[in-house]
N, C-alpha and C positions, 0 to 999 in steps of 0.2 A: 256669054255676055253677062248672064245672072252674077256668075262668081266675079267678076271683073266689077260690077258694080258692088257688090257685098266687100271686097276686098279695097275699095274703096273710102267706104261707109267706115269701114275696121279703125278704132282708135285705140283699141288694145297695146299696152304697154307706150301709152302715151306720156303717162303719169311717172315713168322711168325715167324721160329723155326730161321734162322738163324740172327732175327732181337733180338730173347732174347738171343742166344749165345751171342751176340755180346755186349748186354747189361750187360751180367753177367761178361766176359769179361773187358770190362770198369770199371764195379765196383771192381772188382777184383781188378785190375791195380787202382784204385784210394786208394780203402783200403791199398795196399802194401806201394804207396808213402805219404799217408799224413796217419798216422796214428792216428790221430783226426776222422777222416771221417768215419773209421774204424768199432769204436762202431754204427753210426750211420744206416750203410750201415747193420749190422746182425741186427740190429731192423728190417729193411724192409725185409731184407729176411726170418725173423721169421714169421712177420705179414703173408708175402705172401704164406709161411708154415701151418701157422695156419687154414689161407681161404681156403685155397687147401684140409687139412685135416677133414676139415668140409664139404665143397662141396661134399669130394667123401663120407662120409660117417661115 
């Protein structure tokens, strides 16, 4: 029950998830206003689809 509450408490690598919200976010907001950048920005997010999709298997 200790670990279960400890593992709860845990915010460890928090500061990871809310630094890619923030970056998706951005992007987001840049594709909306320059719509040049647009295409550029779903190429990365594909790429980074693709590795993910391969990583897990």
């Amino acid at each position: 029950m200790k670990c279960l509450i400890q593992f709860a408490k845990d915010d460890q690598g928090q500061d990871l998830i809310e630094y890619a919200l923030m970056a998706g976010f951005v992007a987001v907001a840049a594709g909306a206003l320059m719509p040049s950048v647009s295409s550029s920005i779903s190429k990365v997010f594909s790429k980074i689809q693709s590795l993910l999709a391969n990583a897990a298997g």
